[in-house]
N, C-alpha and C positions, 0 to 999 in steps of 0.2 A: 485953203489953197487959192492962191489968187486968181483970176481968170486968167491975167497973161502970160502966166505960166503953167498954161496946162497946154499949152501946146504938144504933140508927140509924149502925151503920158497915156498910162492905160488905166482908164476911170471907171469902167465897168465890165463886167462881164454877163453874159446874156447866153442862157439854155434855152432852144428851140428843141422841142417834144412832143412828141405823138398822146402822152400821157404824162399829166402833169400832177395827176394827185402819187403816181406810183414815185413818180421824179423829187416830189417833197418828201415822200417817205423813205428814199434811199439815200438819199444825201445828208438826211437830218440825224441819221447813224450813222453817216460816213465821219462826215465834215463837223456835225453838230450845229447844222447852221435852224436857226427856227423860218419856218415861210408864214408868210404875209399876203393877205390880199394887199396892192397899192391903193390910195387912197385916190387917187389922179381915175385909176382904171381897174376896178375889182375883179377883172380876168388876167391882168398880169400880175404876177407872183412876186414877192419881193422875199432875198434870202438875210436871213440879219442874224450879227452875232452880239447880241446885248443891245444898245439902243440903235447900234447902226445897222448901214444895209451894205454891202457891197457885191449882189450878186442879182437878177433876177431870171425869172422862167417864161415862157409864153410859149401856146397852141403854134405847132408847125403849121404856118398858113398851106393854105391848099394851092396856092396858085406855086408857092416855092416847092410840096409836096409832086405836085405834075411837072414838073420842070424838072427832078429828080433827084432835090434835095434830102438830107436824112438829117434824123437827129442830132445836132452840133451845139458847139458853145460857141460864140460871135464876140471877139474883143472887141470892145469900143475905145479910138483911141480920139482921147479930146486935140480942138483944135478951137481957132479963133474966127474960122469965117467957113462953114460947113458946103457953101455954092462953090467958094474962088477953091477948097480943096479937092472938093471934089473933080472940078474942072480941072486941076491940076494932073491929078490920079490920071483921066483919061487920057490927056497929053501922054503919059510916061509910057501907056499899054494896058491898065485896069478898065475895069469895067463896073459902072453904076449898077446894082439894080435895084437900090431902091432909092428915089429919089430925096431930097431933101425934104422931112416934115416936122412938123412941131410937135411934144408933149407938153399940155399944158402945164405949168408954172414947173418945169423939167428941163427945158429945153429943147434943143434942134439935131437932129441926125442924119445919116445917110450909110444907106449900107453898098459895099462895093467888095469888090474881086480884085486881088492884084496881078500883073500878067502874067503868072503860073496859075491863077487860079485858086488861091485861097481868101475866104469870104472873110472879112472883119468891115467894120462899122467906123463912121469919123462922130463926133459928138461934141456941142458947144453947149456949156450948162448957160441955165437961164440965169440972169442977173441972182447974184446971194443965192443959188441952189445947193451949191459946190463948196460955201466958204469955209475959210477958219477952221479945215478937220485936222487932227495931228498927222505928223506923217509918219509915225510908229505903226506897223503892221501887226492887230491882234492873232492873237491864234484861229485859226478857221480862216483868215484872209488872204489874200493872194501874192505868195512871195515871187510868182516867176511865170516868163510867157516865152512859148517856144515854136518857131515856124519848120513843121515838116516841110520840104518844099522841092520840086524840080533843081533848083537851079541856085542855090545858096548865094553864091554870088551877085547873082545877077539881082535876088530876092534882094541881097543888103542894099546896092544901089540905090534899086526903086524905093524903098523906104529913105534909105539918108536924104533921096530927094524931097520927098514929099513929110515928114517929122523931123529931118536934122537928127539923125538917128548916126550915129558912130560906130564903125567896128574897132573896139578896143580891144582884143584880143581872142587868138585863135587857136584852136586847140586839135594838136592831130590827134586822129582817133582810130589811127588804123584802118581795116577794110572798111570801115563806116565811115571814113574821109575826115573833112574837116568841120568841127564847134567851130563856130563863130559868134562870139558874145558881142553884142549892141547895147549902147548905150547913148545919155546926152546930159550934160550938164554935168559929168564927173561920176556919174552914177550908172549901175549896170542894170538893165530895161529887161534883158533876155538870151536868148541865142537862134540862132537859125543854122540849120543842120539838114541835109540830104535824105528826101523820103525816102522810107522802102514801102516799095513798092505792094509787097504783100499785107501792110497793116491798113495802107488806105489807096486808092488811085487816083484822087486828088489833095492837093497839097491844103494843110490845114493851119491853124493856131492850134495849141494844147496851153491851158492852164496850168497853175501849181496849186493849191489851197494849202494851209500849213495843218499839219499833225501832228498832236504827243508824239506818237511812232507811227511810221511805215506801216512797220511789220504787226501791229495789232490791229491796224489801221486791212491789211490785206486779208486778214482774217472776217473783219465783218462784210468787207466788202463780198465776199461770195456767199456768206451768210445769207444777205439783202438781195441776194440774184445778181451781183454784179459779176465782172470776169479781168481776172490779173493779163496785162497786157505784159509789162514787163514789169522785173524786179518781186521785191525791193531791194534795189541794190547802192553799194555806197556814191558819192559825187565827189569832187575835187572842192577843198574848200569846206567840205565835215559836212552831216545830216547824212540822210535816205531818202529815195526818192520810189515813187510805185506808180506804173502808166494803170489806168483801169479804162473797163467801158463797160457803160453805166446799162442797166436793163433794156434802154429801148435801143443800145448801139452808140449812143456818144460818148465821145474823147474825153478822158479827163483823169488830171496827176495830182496825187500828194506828195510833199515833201515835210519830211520831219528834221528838226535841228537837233546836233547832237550835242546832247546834256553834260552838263560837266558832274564827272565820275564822282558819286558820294563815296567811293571806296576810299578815298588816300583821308576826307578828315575823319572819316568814321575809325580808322586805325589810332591815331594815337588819343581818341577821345577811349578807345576800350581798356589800353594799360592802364592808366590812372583809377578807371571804376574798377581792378582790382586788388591797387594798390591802396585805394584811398579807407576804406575801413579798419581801423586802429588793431579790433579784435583777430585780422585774418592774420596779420603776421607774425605774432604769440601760438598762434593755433598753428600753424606752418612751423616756426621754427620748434616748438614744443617735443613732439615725435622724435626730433636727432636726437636729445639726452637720451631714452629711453634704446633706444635701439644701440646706441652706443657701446654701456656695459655687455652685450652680447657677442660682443665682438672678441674679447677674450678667450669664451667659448668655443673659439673655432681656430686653435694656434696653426691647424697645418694651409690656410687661407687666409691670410695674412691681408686688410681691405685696408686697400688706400685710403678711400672715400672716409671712414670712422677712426680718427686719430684722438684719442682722450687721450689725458695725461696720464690718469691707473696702468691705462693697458699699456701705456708705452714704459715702464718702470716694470711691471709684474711681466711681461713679456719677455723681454731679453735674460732675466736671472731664470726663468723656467729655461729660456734655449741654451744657457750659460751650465747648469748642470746637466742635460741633457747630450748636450755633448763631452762634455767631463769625463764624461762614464765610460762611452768606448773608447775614448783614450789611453784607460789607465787597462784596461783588459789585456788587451794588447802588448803592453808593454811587458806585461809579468808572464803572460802566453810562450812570447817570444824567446827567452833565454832557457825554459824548459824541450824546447820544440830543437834546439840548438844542441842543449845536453845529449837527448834523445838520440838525434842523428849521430852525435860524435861515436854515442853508443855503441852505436849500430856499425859505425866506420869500424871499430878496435875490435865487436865481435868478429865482423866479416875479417879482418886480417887474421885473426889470431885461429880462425876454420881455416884461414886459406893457409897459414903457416906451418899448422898442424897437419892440413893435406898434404902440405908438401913433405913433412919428414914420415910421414908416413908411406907416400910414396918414395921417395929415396929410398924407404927399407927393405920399401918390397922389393925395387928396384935391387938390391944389394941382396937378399935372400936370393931372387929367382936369378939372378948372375951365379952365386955360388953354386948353386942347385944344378945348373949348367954345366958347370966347369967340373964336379964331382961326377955328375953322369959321360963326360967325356973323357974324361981319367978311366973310370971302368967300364964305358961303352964296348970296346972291340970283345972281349972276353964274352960279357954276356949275351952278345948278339952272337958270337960264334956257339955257343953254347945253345942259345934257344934254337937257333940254326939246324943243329945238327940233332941236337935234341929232338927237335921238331920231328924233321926226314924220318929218324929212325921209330918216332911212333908211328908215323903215315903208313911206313914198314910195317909195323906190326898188326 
């Protein structure tokens, strides 16, 4: 990176700790980052991920401890003239407190307050300290810088003044107000967003360090004694994101990017490995012959599925006499069944014929039988009459 362009960029990050062997050992299973004594100064820590460094640690001084500083990370943001920024800063409403000093073959710094009240650092590397790095961000390194703050606004200002820091765009967010993303030279820096109140009471920076995942990422972190601030939950723009604070009480986020889904080629690479061995589709279609001729077997369930040419030929001439049969029943049933009734009709007349001359006769006897006792009625009733009396007489 060239020097004059490191104006308003963020070139390091810096843990202040109460305890710094426990701070190496929780971050180095967080982050994966390995610690270093520096070689400049074998009491400050250096975090490195492979040959690089982009993080270190150092002893909460006592003088910022009594003054009632705690456990914090401190962004360092480069600049080209670390006295004329500084003096700048105070113009606007921040405040020094630590004055401009040199690390040997390092460079120059100054740590300062902005007029809410959050502590970060200006920093000018020393001739060739800083050069020729890629600007690809490895994993474990710092994708994002975020300012809790009072006063969002007012926080963006103070900054575009003193970095040439941009707000490129803003983001409502509902009861939690407005994102506001920062940036410069086309590129996006961070965001600044509205403290609550109940995470800190003064306005801070928060890092991002990048992660495989969040979410397994959140798991070791309470493993290691740390505690889930917020999340993991998703961002605008893809990844997860997880706020932590770290064993001794400091602020610090991972975000992980989100991977592209092996599922869609993993699908059409699994048809092929079952299609592709010569022997499986012999062995598949093999079983239809077989099961085939049993299909016969079973005329009253007639299977779509098993059409052989046998069964389609011996099938139909078995349903062809099959129904033949009560056809012809039937038909010879019938004309006997037809006799029979007629039968039955000519007996029933020829009894009811017969009733009737038979009652005609009687009809015609008990008429005559009548008519004869009425002819010799009067006589013999006078006769039993009198007959009668004169035995009563006697």
């Amino acid at each position: 990176m060239a020097q004059g362009s490191i104006h308003g960029r963020f070139v390091w990050q810096e843990l202040m700790t109460e305890d710094t062997a426990a701070a190496a050992a929780f971050y180095s299973k967080v982050v994966g980052w390995h610690a270093q004594p520096s070689a400049a100064d074998p009491s400050y820590t250096q975090f490195g991920i492979g040959s690089g460094y982009y993080a270190g640690m150092m002893r909460l001084p006592e003088e910022a401890r009594a003054a009632g500083a705690k456990p914090q990370w401190l962004p360092y943001i480069g600049v080209t003239d670390v006295e004329a920024s500084a003096a700048s800063i105070e113009q606007l409403g921040g405040h020094i407190k630590k004055p401009g000093s040199d690390i040997p073959t390092i460079g120059r710094f100054a740590i300062l307050t902005d007029p809410q009240g959050a502590a970060f650092a200006i920093f000018k590397p020393a001739q060739g300290s800083m050069g020729g790095g890629s600007s690809d961000t490895p994993l474990g390194g710092f994708t994002w810088l975020e300012l809790a703050t009072t006063d969002p606004e007012a926080a963006a200002e103070f900054y575009g003044k003193v970095f040439g820091w941009q707000a490129m765009h803003r983001m409502d967010m509902g009861p939690q107000g407005t994102y506001l993303i920062f940036g410069s030279d086309g590129a996006q820096r961070g965001g600044i967003y509205r403290l609550h109140p109940e995470r800190s009471p003064v306005p801070y920076w928060l890092p991002y360090a990048s992660v495989p995942s969040a979410d397994a990422a959140a798991a070791v972190v309470t493993a290691a004694g740390g505690r889930i601030a917020v999340g993991p939950i998703d961002v605008p723009g893809g990844g997860r994101v997880l706020q932590i604070i770290d064993p001794s009480g400091a602020k610090f986020a991972l975000h992980s990017v989100a991977a592209a889904k092996p599922a869609a080629p993993s699908k059409p690479a699994a048809k092929p490995a079952v299609a592709k061995p010569p022997a499986a589709k012999p062995a598949a279609a093999q079983p239809a012959p077989a099961k085939a001729p049993a299909a016969p077997a079973k005329p009253a369930t007639p299977s779509p599925a098993a059409k052989p040419p046998a069964a389609k030929t011996a099938a139909p001439k078995a349903a062809a006499k099959k129904k033949a049969a009560p056809k012809k029943a039937p038909a010879k049933k019938k004309p006997a069944a037809k006799k029979k009734k007629a039968a039955k009709k000519a007996v029933k007349k020829a009894v009811k014929r017969a009733s009737g001359k038979k009652s005609a006769a009687k009809t015609a006897r008990k008429s005559a039988k009548k008519s004869a006792r009425k002819a010799a009625g009067g006589k013999r009733k006078g006769g039993k009459r009198k007959g009668g009396k004169a035995r009563r007489k006697k």
